[in-house]
C-alpha positions in Angstrom: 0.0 0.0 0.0 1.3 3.3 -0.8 0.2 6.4 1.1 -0.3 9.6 -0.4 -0.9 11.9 2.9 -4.9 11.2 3.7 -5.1 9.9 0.3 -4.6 5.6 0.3 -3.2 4.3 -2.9 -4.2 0.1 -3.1 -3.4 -2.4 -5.6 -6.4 -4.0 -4.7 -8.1 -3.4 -8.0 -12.0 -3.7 -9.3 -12.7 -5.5 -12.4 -15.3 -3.6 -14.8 -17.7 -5.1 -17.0 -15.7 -3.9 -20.0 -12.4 -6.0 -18.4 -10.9 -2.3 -17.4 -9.6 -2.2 -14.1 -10.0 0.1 -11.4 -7.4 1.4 -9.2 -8.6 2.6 -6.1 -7.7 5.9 -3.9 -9.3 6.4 -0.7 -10.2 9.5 0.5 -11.6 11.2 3.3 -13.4 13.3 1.2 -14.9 11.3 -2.0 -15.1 8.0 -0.6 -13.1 5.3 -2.9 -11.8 7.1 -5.7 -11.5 5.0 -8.6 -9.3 5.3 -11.7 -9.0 3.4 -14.6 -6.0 1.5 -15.7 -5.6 3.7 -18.7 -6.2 6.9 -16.4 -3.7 5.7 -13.9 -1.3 5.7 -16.4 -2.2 8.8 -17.7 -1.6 10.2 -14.2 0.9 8.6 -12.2 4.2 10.1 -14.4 2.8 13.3 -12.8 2.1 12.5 -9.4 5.5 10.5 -8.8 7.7 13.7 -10.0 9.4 15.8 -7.4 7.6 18.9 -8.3 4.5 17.1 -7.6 5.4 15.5 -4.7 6.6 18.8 -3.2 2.9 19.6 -2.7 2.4 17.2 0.0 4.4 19.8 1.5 2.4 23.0 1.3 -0.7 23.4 3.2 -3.9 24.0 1.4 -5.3 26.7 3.8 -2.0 28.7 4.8 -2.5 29.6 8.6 -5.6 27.6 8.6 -4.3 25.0 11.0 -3.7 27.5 13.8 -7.4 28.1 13.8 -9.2 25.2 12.8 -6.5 22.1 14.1 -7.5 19.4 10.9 -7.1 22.1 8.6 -3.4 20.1 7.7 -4.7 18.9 3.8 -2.0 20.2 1.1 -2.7 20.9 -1.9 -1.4 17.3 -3.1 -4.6 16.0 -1.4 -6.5 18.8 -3.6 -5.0 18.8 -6.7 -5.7 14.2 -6.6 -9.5 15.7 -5.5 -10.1 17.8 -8.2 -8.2 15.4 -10.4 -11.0 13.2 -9.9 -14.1 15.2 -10.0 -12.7 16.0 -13.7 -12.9 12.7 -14.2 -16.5 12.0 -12.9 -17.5 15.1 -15.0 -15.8 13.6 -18.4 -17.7 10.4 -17.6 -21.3 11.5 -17.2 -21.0 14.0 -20.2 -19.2 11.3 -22.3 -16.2 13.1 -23.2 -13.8 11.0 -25.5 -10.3 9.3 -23.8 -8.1 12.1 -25.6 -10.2 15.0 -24.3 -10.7 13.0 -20.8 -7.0 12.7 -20.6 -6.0 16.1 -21.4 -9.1 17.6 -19.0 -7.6 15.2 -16.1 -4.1 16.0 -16.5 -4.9 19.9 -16.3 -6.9 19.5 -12.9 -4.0 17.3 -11.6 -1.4 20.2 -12.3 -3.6 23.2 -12.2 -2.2 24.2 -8.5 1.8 23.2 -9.4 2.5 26.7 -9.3 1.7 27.4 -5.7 4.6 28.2 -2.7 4.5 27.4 1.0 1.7 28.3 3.0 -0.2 28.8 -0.8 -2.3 32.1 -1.4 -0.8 33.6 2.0 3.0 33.8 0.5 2.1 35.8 -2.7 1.9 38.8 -0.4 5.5 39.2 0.2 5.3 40.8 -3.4 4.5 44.8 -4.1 1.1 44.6 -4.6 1.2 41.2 -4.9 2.8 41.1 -8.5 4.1 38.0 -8.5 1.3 35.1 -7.9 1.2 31.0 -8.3 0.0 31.5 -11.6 3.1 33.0 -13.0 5.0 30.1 -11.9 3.1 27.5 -13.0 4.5 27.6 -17.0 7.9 27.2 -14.9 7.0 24.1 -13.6 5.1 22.6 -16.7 8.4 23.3 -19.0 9.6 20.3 -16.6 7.3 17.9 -18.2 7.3 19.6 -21.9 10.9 17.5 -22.3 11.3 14.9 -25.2 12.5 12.8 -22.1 9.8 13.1 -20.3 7.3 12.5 -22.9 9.6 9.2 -24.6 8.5 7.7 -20.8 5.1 9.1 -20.8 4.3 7.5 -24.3 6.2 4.1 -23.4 3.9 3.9 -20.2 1.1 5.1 -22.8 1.0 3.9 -25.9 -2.3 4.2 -27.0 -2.4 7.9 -25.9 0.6 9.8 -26.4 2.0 12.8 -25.3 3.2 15.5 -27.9 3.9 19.4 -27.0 0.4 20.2 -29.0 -1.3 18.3 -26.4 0.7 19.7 -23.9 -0.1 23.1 -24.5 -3.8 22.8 -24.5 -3.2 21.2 -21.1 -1.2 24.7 -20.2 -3.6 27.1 -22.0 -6.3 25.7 -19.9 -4.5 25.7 -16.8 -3.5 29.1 -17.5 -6.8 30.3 -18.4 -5.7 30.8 -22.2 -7.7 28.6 -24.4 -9.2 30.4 -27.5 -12.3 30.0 -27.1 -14.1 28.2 -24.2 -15.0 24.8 -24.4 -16.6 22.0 -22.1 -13.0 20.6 -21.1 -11.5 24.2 -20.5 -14.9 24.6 -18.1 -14.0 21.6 -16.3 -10.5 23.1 -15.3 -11.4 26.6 -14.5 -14.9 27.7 -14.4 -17.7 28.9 -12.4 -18.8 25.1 -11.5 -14.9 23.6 -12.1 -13.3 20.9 -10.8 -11.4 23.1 -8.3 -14.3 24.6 -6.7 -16.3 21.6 -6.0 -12.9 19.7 -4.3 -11.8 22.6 -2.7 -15.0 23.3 -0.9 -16.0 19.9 0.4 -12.0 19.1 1.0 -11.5 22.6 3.3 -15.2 22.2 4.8 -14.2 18.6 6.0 -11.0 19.1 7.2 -12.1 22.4 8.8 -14.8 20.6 10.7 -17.2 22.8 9.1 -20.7 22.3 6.9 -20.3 25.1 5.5 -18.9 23.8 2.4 -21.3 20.8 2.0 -23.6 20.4 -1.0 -24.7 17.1 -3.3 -21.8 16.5 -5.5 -23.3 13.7 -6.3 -26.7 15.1 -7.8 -24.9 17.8 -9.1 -22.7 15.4 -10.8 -26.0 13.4 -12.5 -27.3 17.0 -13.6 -24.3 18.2 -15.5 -24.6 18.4 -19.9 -22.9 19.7 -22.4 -24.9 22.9 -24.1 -24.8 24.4 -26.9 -24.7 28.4 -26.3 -23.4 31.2 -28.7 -19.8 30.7 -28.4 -19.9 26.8 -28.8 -20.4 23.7 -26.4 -20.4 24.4 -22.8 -20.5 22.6 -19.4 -23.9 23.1 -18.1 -26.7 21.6 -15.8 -30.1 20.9 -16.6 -32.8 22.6 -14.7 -33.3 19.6 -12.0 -29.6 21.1 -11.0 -30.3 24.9 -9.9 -31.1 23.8 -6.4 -27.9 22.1 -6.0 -26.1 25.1 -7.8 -27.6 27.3 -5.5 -26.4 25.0 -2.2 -23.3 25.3 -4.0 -22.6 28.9 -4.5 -24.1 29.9 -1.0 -21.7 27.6 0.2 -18.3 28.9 -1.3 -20.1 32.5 0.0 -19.9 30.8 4.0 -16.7 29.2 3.4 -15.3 32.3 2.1 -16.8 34.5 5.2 -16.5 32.0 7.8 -13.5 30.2 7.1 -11.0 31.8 4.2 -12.1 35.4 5.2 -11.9 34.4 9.0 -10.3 37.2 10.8 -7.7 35.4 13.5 -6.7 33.3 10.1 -6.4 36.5 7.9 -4.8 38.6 10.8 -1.7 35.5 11.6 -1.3 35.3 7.7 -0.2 38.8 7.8 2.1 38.7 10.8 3.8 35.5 8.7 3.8 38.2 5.6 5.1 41.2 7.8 7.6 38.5 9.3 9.3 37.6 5.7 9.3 41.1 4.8 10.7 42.2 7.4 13.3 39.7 7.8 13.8 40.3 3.6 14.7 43.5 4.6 17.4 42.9 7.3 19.1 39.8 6.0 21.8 41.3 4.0 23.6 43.0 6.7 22.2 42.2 10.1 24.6 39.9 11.8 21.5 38.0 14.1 20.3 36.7 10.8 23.4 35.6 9.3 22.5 31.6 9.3 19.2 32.4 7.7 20.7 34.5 4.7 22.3 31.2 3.0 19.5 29.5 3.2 17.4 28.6 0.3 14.4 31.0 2.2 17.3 33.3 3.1 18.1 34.1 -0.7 14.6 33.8 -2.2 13.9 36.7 0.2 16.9 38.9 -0.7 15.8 38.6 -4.1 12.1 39.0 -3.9 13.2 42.3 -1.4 15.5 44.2 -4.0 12.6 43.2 -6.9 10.3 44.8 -5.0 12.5 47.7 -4.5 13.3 48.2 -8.0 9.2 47.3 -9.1 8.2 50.5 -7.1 9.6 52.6 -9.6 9.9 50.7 -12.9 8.6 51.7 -16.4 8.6 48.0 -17.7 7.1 46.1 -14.6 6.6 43.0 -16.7 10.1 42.7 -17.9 11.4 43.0 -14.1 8.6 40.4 -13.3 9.7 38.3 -16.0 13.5 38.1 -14.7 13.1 37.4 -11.0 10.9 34.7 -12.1 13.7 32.8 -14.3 16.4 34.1 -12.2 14.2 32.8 -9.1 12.7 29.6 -10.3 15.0 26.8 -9.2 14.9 28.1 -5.8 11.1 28.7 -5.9 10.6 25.2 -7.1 12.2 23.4 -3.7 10.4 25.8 -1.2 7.7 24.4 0.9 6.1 25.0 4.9 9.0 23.5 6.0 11.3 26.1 4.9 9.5 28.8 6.5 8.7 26.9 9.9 12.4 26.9 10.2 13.5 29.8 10.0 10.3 30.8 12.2 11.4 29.0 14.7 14.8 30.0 14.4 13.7 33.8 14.8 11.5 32.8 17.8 14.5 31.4 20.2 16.2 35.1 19.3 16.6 37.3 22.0 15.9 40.1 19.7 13.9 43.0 19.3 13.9 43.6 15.6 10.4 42.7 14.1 11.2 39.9 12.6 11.9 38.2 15.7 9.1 39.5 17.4 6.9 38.5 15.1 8.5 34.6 14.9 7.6 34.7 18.7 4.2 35.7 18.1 3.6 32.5 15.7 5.4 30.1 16.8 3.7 30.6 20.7 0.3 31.5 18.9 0.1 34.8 20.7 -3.1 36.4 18.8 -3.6 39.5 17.9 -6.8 41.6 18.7 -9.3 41.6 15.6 -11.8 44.5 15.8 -14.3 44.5 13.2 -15.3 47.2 11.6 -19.0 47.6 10.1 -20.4 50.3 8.6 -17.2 53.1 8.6 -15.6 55.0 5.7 -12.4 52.7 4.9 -10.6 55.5 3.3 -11.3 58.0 6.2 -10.3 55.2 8.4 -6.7 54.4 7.0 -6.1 58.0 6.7 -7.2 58.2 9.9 -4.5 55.3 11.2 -1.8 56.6 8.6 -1.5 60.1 10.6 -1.4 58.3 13.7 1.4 55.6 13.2 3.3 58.6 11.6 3.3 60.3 15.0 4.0 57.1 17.1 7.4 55.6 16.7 7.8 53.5 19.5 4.9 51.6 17.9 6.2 49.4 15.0 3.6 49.4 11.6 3.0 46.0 11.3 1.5 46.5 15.0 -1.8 47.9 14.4 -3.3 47.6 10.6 -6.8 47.2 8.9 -7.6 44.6 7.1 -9.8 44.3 4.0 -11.6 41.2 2.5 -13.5 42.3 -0.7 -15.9 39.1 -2.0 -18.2 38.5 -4.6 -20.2 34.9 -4.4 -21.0 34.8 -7.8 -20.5 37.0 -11.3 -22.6 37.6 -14.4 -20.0 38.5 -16.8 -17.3 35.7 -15.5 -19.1 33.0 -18.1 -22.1 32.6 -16.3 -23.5 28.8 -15.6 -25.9 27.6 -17.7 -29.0 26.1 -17.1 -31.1 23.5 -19.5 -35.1 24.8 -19.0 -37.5 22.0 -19.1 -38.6 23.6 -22.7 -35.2 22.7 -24.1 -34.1 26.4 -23.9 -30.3 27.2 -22.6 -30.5 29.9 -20.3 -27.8 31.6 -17.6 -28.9 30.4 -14.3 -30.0 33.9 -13.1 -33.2 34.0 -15.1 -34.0 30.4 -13.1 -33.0 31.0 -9.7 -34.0 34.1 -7.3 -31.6 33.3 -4.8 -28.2 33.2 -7.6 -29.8 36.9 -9.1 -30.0 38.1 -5.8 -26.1 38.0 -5.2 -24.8 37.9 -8.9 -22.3 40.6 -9.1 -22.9 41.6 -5.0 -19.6 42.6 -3.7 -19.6 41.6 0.3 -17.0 44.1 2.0 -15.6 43.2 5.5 -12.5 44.8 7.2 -11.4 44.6 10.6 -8.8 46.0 12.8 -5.7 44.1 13.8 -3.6 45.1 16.9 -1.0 43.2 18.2 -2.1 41.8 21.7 1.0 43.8 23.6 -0.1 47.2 22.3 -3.5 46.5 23.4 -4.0 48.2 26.9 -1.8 51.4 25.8 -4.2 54.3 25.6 -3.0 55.7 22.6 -4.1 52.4 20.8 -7.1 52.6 23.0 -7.9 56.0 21.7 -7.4 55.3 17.8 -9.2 52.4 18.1 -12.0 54.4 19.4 -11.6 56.9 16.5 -11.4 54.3 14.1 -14.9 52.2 14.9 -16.9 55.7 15.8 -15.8 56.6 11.8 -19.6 55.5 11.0 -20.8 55.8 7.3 -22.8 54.1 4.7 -22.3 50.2 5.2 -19.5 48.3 3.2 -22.0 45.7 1.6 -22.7 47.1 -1.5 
């Protein structure tokens, strides 16, 4: 038996009708996930490479763990999820084996790009410039290698591997297919693969229901449709009850649990730890064992890009270079990089923020988290801007605010499509109340975040006041 993390990998195998055999996965999530011999194979060169595997190693939800204690899945666990609700889809709507293997491939690899502690580490960038997505082509030229594919095709030889079919798999990972089709839906869509793992995965480890909705009948509702730009994943009209369970559940997870404030607020003391220590780590002695590191030199690099970004005329260019120049590194980072050097900057006996900061995660010492409903977010970080200017003794990553901008569901992001019981495709907002009612809402939250040893200092005490007494109209729009 091989393990893969909370995923089970058996050779006990299931004998089909047809004489195909099933190879079985079990997973906490779906149940006994089962592949066929020919989609093993189309699989396992992927999952058994080293960039692949490296994903056991990054946690799906960042910080999520210090909050919610099962919330330990990685994205590996996802990426096999979503690899095999692509396949379920490609079954029910009888997709044919090349466009099932190209559809499951690109749900397999579609998170490849992300580094440690996922979404959460793309902040270290100015303005967040730099995302998993730009890495991601990095990573697939790995595979796009004659040696790579003479293997692929030896274990394959009824479906080969060729750089044309390699680089529909990357256009639709990358959200660049020409035109939209029923397999590009399947990878990234408004009813994708992604979407319906991700949710039931993070709701399950999370302990949560929030994410819960019938995959299952969703599953038995979903066509293909003809619309105006071509054949398109859809559901028929027995569906919209499950699609609306569906989209108000990404909207909870994404308020209660990816939006959740103690989450959001230790995310950015890990953020305002790296940049901080990116900062320092070329000439302050304390950090001298960290700067060789492979996290010690990814930082000194991302710190002088995003020195030289602030003021550039050709931003992608500059973008374009610390990613090649950056990559190899990139590529072998994972949680376990940064957990080191946390913990390394936690047993300092130093006052630079860095350190401070390590302390503050590694002993989970919380910060405050003041929500604020119903103020004037601009008056309210002008307000904080003029008073961290006049307080020096407090350090800026001390007190902040917070924003978490949301919309449940969009109009104009190729809308899901619904099957009428008269035979008549239409988007799902003309057959459901509920979806019209928050297409194209955006859900605005912010909060305050003061770091717990500030907290009983009257200045803070005072701005904090000024800051939740800023009333205006409410940030739900």
């Amino acid at each position: 038996m091989i393990i893969f993390s909370q995923l089970f990998y058996t050779d006990n195998l299931t004998t089909m009708n047809n004489q195909e055999i099933f190879h079985v996965i079990k997973d906490p999530v779906h149940g006994t996930m089962q592949f066929t011999t020919t989609e093993d194979n189309w699989i396992k060169p992927f999952i058994d490479s080293p960039n692949f595997q490296r994903l056991r190693h990054v946690k799906q939800l960042g910080m999520g763990d210090y909050i919610f204690p099962g919330a330990v899945h990685t994205r590996f666990n996802h990426c096999i999820g979503c690899c095999y609700v692509a396949s379920q889809i490609a079954h029910k709507i009888g997709l044919s084996e090349e466009e099932r293997q190209l559809v499951i491939i690109a749900c397999l690899l579609h998170d490849i790009g992300h580094g440690p502690f996922s979404h959460a580490f793309e902040d270290i960038f100015h303005r967040k410039l730099i995302r998993h997505e730009a890495w991601t082509p990095f990573f697939l030229a790995e595979y796009s290698t004659p040696e790579f594919f003479a293997a692929y095709n030896k274990r394959n030889p009824r479906h080969h591997m060729t750089e044309e079919k390699f680089l529909l798999i990357e256009e639709m990972i990358m959200h660049k297919s020409a035109t939209k089709t029923v397999i590009a839906d399947i990878v990234s869509s408004q009813l994708d693969s992604d979407r319906l793992d991700y949710l039931l995965r993070d709701s399950h480890f999370c302990g949560v229901t929030y994410g819960e909705f019938d995959f299952r009948w969703m599953l038995n509702c979903m066509v293909i449709l003809d619309s105006k730009h071509g054949e398109r994943l859809g559901i028929t009209h027995k569906g919209v009850g499950v699609v609306e369970h569906y989209l108000m559940a990404r909207r909870l997870m994404t308020r209660n649990i990816y939006h959740y404030q103690k989450k959001l607020a230790l995310e950015y003391f890990l953020i305002k730890l790296l940049v901080n220590l990116a900062d320092s780590l070329e000439d302050y002695a304390p950090f001298a064992e960290i700067k060789p590191t492979r996290l010690g030199k990814f930082l000194l690099n991302a710190n002088t890009f995003n020195q030289k970004i602030k003021s550039a005329k050709n931003t992608e260019k500059h973008k374009q270079d610390f990613l090649e120049q950056n990559y190899a590194n990139y590529k072998e980072l994972s949680d376990y990089d940064v957990f080191t050097v946390v913990k390394q900057l936690a047993a300092l006996n130093d006052s630079h923020a860095a350190s401070q900061l390590a302390k503050r995660i590694q002993f989970r010492h919380l910060p405050k988290n003041i929500r604020l409903d119903n103020i004037d977010l601009k008056v309210a970080e002008q307000l904080l801007a003029d008073f961290k200017r006049t307080q020096h003794d407090i350090q800026d990553w001390q007190i902040n605010i917070i924003k978490t901008p949301h919309q449940s569901y969009t109009v104009d992001e190729d809308p899901i499509l619904v099957l009428s019981e008269q035979q008549i495709v239409k988007p799902i907002t003309e057959m459901s109340l509920m979806i019209n009612a928050i297409s194209d809402k955006s859900e605005h939250t912010a909060f305050l975040c003061i770091d717990s040893a500030i907290l009983e200092d009257t200045r803070i005490e005072q701005i904090t006041k000024k800051l939740t007494e800023n009333v205006s109209t409410p940030l739900a729009s």
